[in-house]
C-alpha positions in Angstrom: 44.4 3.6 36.8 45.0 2.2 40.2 43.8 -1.4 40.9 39.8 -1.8 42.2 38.9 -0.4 45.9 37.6 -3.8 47.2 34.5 -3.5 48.3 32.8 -6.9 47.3 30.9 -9.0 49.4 32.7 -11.1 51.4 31.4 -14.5 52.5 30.8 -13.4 56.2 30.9 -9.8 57.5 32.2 -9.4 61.0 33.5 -7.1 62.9 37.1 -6.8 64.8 35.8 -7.4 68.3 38.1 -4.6 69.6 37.7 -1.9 66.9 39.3 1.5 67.0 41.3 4.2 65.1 44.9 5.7 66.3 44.5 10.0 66.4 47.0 12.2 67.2 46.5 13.8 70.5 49.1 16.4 71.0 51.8 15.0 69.6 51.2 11.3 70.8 49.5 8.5 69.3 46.3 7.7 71.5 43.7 4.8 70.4 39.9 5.5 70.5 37.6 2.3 70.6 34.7 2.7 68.6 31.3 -0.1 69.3 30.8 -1.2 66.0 27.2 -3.3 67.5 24.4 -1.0 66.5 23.2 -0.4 69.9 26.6 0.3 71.0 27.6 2.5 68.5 24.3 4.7 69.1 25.3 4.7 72.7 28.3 6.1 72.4 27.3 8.7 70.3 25.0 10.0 72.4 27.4 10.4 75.0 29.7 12.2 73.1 27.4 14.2 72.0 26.5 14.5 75.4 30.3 15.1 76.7 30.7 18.5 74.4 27.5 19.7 75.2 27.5 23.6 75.7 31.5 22.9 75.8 33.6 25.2 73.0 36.8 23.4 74.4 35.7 19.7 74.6 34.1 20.6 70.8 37.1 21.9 69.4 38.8 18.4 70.7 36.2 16.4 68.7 37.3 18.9 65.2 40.4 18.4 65.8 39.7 14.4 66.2 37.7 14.7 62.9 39.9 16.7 60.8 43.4 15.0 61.0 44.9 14.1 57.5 44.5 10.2 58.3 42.0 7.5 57.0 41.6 7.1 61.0 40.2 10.4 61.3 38.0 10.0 58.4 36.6 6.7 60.0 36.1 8.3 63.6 34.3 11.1 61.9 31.9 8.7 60.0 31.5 5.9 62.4 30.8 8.2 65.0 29.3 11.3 63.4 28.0 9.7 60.5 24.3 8.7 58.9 23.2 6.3 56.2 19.7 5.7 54.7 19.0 2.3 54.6 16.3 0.2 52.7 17.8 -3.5 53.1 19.8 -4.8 56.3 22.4 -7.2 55.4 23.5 -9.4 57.9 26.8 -10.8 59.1 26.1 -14.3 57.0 25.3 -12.3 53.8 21.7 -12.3 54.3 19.3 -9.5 53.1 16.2 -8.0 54.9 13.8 -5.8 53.0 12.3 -2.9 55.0 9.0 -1.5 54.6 10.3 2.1 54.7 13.8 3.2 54.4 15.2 4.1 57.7 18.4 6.3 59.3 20.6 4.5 60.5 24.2 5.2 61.7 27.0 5.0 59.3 29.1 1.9 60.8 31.6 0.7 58.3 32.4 -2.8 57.5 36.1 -3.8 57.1 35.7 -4.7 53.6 34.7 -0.7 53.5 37.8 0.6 55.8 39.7 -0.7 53.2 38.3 0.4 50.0 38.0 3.8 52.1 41.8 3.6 52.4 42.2 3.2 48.8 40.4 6.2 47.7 41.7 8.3 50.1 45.2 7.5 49.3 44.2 7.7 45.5 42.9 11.4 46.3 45.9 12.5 48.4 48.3 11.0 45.8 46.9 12.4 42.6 45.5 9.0 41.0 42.5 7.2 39.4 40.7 4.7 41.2 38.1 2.5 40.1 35.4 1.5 42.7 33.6 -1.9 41.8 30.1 -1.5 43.4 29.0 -4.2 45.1 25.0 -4.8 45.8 24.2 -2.8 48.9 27.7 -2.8 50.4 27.3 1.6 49.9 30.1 2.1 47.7 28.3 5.9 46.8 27.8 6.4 49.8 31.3 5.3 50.9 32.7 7.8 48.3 30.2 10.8 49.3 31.1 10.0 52.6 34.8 11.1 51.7 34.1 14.2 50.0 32.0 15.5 52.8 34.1 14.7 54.9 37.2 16.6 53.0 35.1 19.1 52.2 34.4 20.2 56.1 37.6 19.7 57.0 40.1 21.1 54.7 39.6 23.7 53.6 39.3 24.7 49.6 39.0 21.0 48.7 37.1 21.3 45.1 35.3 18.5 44.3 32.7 17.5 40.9 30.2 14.8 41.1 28.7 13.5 38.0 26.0 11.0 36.2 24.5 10.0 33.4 21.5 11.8 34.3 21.0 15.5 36.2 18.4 14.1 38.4 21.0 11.4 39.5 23.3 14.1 40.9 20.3 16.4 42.4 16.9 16.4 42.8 16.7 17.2 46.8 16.2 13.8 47.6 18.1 11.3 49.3 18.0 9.0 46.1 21.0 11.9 44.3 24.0 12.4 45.0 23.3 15.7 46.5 20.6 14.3 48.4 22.6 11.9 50.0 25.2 15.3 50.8 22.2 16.5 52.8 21.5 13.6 54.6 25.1 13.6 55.8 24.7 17.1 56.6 21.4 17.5 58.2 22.3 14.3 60.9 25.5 16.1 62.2 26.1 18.6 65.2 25.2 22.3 63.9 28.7 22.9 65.2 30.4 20.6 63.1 29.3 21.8 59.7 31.0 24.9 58.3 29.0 27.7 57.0 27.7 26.8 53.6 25.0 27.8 50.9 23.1 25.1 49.4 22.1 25.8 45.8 20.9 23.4 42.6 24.0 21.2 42.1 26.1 22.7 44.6 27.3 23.4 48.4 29.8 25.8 48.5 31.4 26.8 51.6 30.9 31.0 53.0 34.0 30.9 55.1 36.5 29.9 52.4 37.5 28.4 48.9 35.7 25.1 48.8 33.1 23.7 47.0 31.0 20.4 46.0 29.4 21.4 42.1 27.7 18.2 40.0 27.0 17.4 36.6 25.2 15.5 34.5 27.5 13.6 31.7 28.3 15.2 28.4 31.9 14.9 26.2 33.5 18.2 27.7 32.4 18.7 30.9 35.2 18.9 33.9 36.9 21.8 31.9 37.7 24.9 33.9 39.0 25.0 37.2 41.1 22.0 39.0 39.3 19.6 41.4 40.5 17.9 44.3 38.8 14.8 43.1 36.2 14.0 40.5 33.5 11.3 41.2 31.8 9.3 38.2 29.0 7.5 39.4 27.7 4.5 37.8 30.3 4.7 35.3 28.6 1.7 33.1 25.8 3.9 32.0 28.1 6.7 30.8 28.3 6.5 27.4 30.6 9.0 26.9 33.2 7.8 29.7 36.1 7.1 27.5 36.4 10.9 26.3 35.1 12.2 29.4 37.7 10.3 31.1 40.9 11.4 29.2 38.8 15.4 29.5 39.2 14.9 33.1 42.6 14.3 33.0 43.6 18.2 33.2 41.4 18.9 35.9 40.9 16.5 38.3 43.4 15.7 40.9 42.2 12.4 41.3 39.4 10.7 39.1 37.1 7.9 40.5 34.5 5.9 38.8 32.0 3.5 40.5 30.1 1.6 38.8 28.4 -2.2 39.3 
């Protein structure tokens, strides 16, 4: 197993004052600047979204943006196309705000979570385990969800599982599953940035080609059958069977990854 994805807390959370990511752009490296200030960020996704308006070509730009085999591509995708549901705010000095109702808020990643990001996308590209320590509210789930979705709409006949301790964890059609949070990520993007999909109990699974999200609830011999791009275990503590559903997995998932607290 490959060393922990960092994504503890650290003692302040700031962010680079002059974020962006480096995309291809026909064949030369160009640098996009992403607002990582909520009220920036939301600007600027509103005007792109108001750039490739009624536009085919100027869309077809932004896929190509999103779907480059880079963990910059995966973070312009989420800080800029990306929703999370949040119940707390954390501040930059650590500090925690309850809110009365959970809210949608864009997806704008800390650097502690650009780099467990990189982690797990290297892990899943290479073929390895990865454990994910899951720190309090940081969105280590999400972060991991995130990823899948985001290989899943972009490359095409990515197979990935998803599995907890209990079936209701993984999908009850609501944002607190695993599925749910799928949705979510779904449901906040541009029509024309989601492939055609069908949406059934405990899995998405793509019309226009081979590739598919399926879930699980635990149980000693489940991952048997067809290979997986990746496999997520999620809250990997409470699986009492995770020792022989780990070595199970072995034959069948490219790349294993367990979060847990």
């Amino acid at each position: 197993m490959e060393p922990l994805a960092t994504t503890d807390l650290l003692p302040r959370l700031v962010h680079p004052s002059d974020y962006g990511v480096w995309l291809d752009v026909e064949g030369e490296r160009v640098f996009f600047p992403i607002a990582k200030d909520r009220e920036g960020n939301y600007n600027q996704r509103c005007e792109l979204l108001e750039w490739v308006e009624e536009d085919t070509l100027r869309r077809e730009t932004i896929i190509r943006l999103c779907s480059q085999k880079s963990v910059d591509s995966f973070l312009y995708w989420l800080n800029l196309f990306g929703f999370t549901y949040l119940v707390k705010l954390v501040h930059d000095d650590g500090h925690e705000i309850s809110l009365d109702e959970g809210t949608r808020m864009p997806f704008i990643t800390w650097p502690c979570q650009d780099r467990a990001a990189t982690d797990i996308l290297h892990a899943i590209w290479s073929g390895e385990s990865l454990a994910v320590n899951k720190s309090r509210d940081m969105g280590a789930s999400w972060l991991v969800l995130a990823i899948f979705q985001w290989l899943w709409q972009f490359f095409p006949g990515t197979i990935f599982l998803e599995i907890s301790y209990e079936e209701e964890l993984v999908d009850d059609f609501t944002i607190n599953s695993l599925f749910g949070k799928h949705d979510f990520l779904i449901a906040n993007q541009p029509e024309w940035m989601v492939p055609p999909h069908e949406r059934v109990k405990l899995a998405f699974r793509r019309t226009d080609c081979e590739g598919v999200i399926t879930g699980s609830a635990t149980a000693g011999r489940k991952g048997r059958g067809k290979r997986n791009t990746a496999t997520l275990l999620d809250e990997g503590s409470s699986i009492k069977q995770l020792p022989i559903l780990w070595t199970t997995l072995r034959a069948t998932a490219g790349s294993r990854i367990v979060v847990s607290t």
